[in-house]
C-alpha positions in Angstrom: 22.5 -23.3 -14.5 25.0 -20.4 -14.7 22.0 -18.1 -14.7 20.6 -19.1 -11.6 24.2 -19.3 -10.1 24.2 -15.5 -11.0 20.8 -14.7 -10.0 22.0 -16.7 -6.6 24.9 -14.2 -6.6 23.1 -10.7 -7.0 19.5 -11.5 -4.9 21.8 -10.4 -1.9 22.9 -7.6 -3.5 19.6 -6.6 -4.4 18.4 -7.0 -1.1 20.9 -4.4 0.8 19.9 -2.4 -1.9 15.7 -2.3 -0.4 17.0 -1.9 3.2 19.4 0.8 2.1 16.3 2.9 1.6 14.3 2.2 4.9 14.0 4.5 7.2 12.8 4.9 10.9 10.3 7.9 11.4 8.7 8.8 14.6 4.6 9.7 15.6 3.9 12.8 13.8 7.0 13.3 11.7 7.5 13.9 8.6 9.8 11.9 6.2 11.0 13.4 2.9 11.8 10.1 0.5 12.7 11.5 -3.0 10.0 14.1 -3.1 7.4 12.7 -1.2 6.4 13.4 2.3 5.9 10.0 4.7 4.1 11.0 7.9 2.1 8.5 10.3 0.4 9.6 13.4 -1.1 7.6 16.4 -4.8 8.1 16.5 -5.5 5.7 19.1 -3.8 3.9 22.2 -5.5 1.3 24.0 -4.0 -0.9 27.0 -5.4 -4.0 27.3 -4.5 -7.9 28.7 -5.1 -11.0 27.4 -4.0 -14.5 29.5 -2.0 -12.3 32.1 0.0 -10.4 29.2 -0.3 -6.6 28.7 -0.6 -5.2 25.2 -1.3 -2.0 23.5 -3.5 -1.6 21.0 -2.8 1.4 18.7 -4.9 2.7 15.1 -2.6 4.4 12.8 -2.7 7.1 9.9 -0.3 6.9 7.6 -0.2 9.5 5.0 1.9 10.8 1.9 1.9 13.9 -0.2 3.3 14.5 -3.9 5.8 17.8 -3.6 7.7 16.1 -6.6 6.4 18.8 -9.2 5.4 15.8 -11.3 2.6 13.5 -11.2 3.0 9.6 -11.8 0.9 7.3 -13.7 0.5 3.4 -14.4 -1.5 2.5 -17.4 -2.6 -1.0 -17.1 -2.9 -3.6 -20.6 -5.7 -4.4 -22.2 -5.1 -8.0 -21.1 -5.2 -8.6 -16.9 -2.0 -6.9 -16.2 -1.3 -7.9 -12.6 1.8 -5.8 -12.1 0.2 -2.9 -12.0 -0.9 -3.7 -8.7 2.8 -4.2 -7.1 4.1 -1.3 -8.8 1.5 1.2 -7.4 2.5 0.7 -3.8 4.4 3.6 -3.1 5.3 3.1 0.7 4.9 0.5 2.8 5.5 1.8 7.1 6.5 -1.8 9.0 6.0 -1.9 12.8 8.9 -4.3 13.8 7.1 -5.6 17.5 3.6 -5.8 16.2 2.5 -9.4 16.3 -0.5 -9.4 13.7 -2.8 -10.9 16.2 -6.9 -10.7 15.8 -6.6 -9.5 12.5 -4.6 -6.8 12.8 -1.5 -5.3 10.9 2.1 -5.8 10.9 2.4 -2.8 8.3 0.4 -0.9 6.4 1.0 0.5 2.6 0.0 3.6 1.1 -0.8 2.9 -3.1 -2.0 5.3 -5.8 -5.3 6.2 -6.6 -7.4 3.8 -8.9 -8.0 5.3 -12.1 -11.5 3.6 -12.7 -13.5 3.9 -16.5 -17.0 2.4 -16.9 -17.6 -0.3 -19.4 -20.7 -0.7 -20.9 -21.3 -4.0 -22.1 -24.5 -6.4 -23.6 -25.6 -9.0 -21.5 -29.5 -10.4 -20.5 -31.5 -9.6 -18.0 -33.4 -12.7 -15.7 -35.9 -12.6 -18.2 -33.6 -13.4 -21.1 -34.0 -9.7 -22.6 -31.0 -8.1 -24.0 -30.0 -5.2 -22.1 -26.8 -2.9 -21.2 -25.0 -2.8 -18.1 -22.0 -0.9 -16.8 -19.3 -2.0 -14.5 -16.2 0.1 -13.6 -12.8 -1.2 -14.8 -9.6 -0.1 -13.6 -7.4 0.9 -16.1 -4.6 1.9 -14.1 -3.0 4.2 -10.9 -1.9 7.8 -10.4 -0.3 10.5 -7.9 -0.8 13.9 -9.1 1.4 16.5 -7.8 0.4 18.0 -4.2 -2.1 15.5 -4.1 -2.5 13.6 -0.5 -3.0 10.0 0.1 -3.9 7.7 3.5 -4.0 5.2 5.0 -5.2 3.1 8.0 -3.9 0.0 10.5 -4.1 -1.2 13.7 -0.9 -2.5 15.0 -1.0 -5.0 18.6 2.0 -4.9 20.3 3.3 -6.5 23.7 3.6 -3.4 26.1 
Protein backbone atom coordinates (compact mmCIF):
# COMPACT_ATOMS: atom_id res chain seq x y z
CA UNK A 1 0.00 0.00 0.00
CA UNK A 2 2.79 2.56 0.93
CA UNK A 3 4.36 1.73 -2.40
CA UNK A 4 1.58 2.67 -4.51
CA UNK A 5 0.90 5.75 -2.21
CA UNK A 6 4.54 6.65 -3.38
CA UNK A 7 4.25 5.68 -6.83
CA UNK A 8 0.78 7.93 -6.57
CA UNK A 9 3.16 10.61 -5.28
CA UNK A 10 5.98 10.76 -7.93
CA UNK A 11 3.82 9.74 -11.44
CA UNK A 12 3.21 13.68 -11.37
CA UNK A 13 6.54 14.31 -10.91
CA UNK A 14 7.53 12.24 -13.54
CA UNK A 15 5.16 13.59 -15.76
CA UNK A 16 6.44 17.50 -15.70
CA UNK A 17 9.57 15.84 -16.19
CA UNK A 18 8.39 14.45 -20.21
CA UNK A 19 6.75 17.85 -20.86
CA UNK A 20 9.81 19.61 -19.61
CA UNK A 21 11.47 18.34 -22.70
CA UNK A 22 8.91 19.17 -25.44
CA UNK A 23 9.38 21.48 -27.70
CA UNK A 24 7.46 23.58 -30.38
CA UNK A 25 9.33 23.63 -33.82
CA UNK A 26 8.06 25.30 -36.88
CA UNK A 27 7.86 23.97 -40.97
CA UNK A 28 11.34 23.52 -42.03
CA UNK A 29 13.22 24.10 -38.83
CA UNK A 30 15.56 22.51 -37.27
CA UNK A 31 15.54 21.39 -33.52
CA UNK A 32 18.75 20.45 -31.80
CA UNK A 33 17.53 17.88 -28.74
CA UNK A 34 20.73 16.61 -27.07
CA UNK A 35 22.69 16.02 -30.21
CA UNK A 36 20.24 15.19 -32.61
CA UNK A 37 18.64 17.35 -35.23
CA UNK A 38 14.49 17.29 -35.23
CA UNK A 39 13.27 18.85 -38.54
CA UNK A 40 9.63 18.27 -40.19
CA UNK A 41 8.55 19.91 -43.35
CA UNK A 42 5.11 20.22 -45.05
CA UNK A 43 5.13 18.35 -48.25
CA UNK A 44 1.55 18.77 -49.01
CA UNK A 45 -1.50 21.12 -48.26
CA UNK A 46 -4.77 20.33 -49.32
CA UNK A 47 -8.18 22.40 -48.55
CA UNK A 48 -11.01 20.43 -48.61
CA UNK A 49 -14.85 20.34 -46.94
CA UNK A 50 -16.77 17.84 -45.49
CA UNK A 51 -20.69 18.44 -44.13
CA UNK A 52 -20.18 22.34 -44.53
CA UNK A 53 -16.72 22.27 -42.47
CA UNK A 54 -13.37 23.35 -44.10
CA UNK A 55 -10.25 21.34 -43.30
CA UNK A 56 -6.84 21.11 -44.39
CA UNK A 57 -5.21 18.20 -45.23
CA UNK A 58 -1.44 18.27 -44.85
CA UNK A 59 1.48 15.04 -45.49
CA UNK A 60 4.43 15.54 -43.37
CA UNK A 61 8.30 14.62 -43.29
CA UNK A 62 9.71 14.34 -40.24
CA UNK A 63 13.27 13.64 -40.05
CA UNK A 64 16.32 13.34 -37.54
CA UNK A 65 20.10 13.13 -37.96
CA UNK A 66 22.80 11.64 -35.43
CA UNK A 67 25.58 14.71 -34.93
CA UNK A 68 26.04 13.06 -31.41
CA UNK A 69 29.64 11.61 -32.36
CA UNK A 70 28.27 8.30 -31.05
CA UNK A 71 26.08 5.77 -32.31
CA UNK A 72 23.31 4.03 -30.21
CA UNK A 73 22.35 0.47 -30.13
CA UNK A 74 19.48 -1.84 -28.51
CA UNK A 75 20.27 -5.44 -28.47
CA UNK A 76 17.11 -7.42 -28.07
CA UNK A 77 17.03 -11.04 -25.65
CA UNK A 78 16.93 -14.13 -26.87
CA UNK A 79 13.50 -14.50 -25.47
CA UNK A 80 10.61 -11.93 -27.15
CA UNK A 81 11.87 -8.86 -25.56
CA UNK A 82 9.07 -6.38 -26.13
CA UNK A 83 10.76 -3.29 -24.76
CA UNK A 84 12.91 -3.01 -27.28
CA UNK A 85 10.29 -1.70 -29.21
CA UNK A 86 9.36 1.35 -26.82
CA UNK A 87 12.84 2.20 -26.17
CA UNK A 88 13.77 2.69 -29.93
CA UNK A 89 11.38 5.52 -30.48
CA UNK A 90 13.58 8.36 -30.41
CA UNK A 91 11.09 11.30 -31.20
CA UNK A 92 7.66 11.47 -31.37
CA UNK A 93 6.34 15.35 -33.32
CA UNK A 94 2.47 15.72 -31.83
CA UNK A 95 0.17 18.00 -33.97
CA UNK A 96 -2.06 19.40 -31.05
CA UNK A 97 -5.48 20.38 -33.60
CA UNK A 98 -5.23 17.37 -35.74
CA UNK A 99 -8.29 15.25 -35.23
CA UNK A 100 -7.09 11.68 -36.42
CA UNK A 101 -9.94 11.43 -38.82
CA UNK A 102 -10.03 8.79 -42.02
CA UNK A 103 -7.11 7.17 -40.79
CA UNK A 104 -4.95 9.72 -40.42
CA UNK A 105 -2.27 10.93 -37.71
CA UNK A 106 -2.28 12.81 -34.59
CA UNK A 107 1.58 12.42 -34.48
CA UNK A 108 4.02 10.69 -36.02
CA UNK A 109 7.42 8.99 -34.46
CA UNK A 110 10.73 8.66 -35.86
CA UNK A 111 12.45 4.99 -34.37
CA UNK A 112 15.90 3.46 -35.08
CA UNK A 113 16.72 1.30 -37.72
CA UNK A 114 15.88 -2.57 -37.41
CA UNK A 115 18.87 -4.46 -37.11
CA UNK A 116 17.52 -7.71 -38.98
CA UNK A 117 19.72 -11.35 -39.05
CA UNK A 118 18.41 -14.33 -41.00
CA UNK A 119 17.60 -17.54 -39.31
CA UNK A 120 17.78 -20.56 -41.00
CA UNK A 121 15.71 -23.15 -39.57
CA UNK A 122 14.30 -27.05 -40.53
CA UNK A 123 10.84 -27.31 -41.28
CA UNK A 124 8.73 -29.52 -44.26
CA UNK A 125 7.77 -28.69 -47.25
CA UNK A 126 3.75 -29.50 -48.53
CA UNK A 127 5.03 -32.61 -49.53
CA UNK A 128 6.30 -33.59 -46.03
CA UNK A 129 10.09 -33.35 -47.24
CA UNK A 130 12.50 -31.83 -44.88
CA UNK A 131 13.82 -28.79 -46.06
CA UNK A 132 15.52 -25.30 -44.91
CA UNK A 133 13.96 -22.04 -44.82
CA UNK A 134 15.17 -18.62 -43.75
CA UNK A 135 13.21 -15.85 -42.14
CA UNK A 136 14.62 -12.54 -40.92
CA UNK A 137 14.66 -11.92 -37.11
CA UNK A 138 15.18 -8.69 -35.55
CA UNK A 139 17.64 -8.75 -33.11
CA UNK A 140 17.63 -5.32 -32.18
CA UNK A 141 17.80 -1.20 -33.19
CA UNK A 142 20.56 1.36 -34.01
CA UNK A 143 21.46 5.11 -34.88
CA UNK A 144 24.85 5.33 -36.17
CA UNK A 145 26.44 8.69 -36.00
CA UNK A 146 25.53 11.20 -39.08
CA UNK A 147 23.15 8.72 -40.07
CA UNK A 148 19.47 10.22 -41.20
CA UNK A 149 16.19 8.83 -40.39
CA UNK A 150 12.29 9.72 -41.65
CA UNK A 151 9.41 9.66 -41.43
CA UNK A 152 5.88 10.16 -42.86
CA UNK A 153 2.00 11.37 -41.55
CA UNK A 154 -0.82 12.96 -42.73
CA UNK A 155 -2.32 15.24 -40.20
CA UNK A 156 -6.40 16.57 -40.82
CA UNK A 157 -6.99 19.62 -39.23
CA UNK A 158 -10.14 22.05 -38.97
CA UNK A 159 -8.98 25.21 -41.06
Amino acid sequence: MKLIKTLIFLLPFLAMISIANAQQIKDGETVNVNGIAVTYSVINKEKFTIKDQDFDRYKVLASIKNNTGKSFNIRLANSLDLSGINSSKIVELDCVNATGARLTSKKVQVSMKSHLINVTYPTKDKDGKSITAIIPVTAGYYFDEGQVIENDAIFIVPA
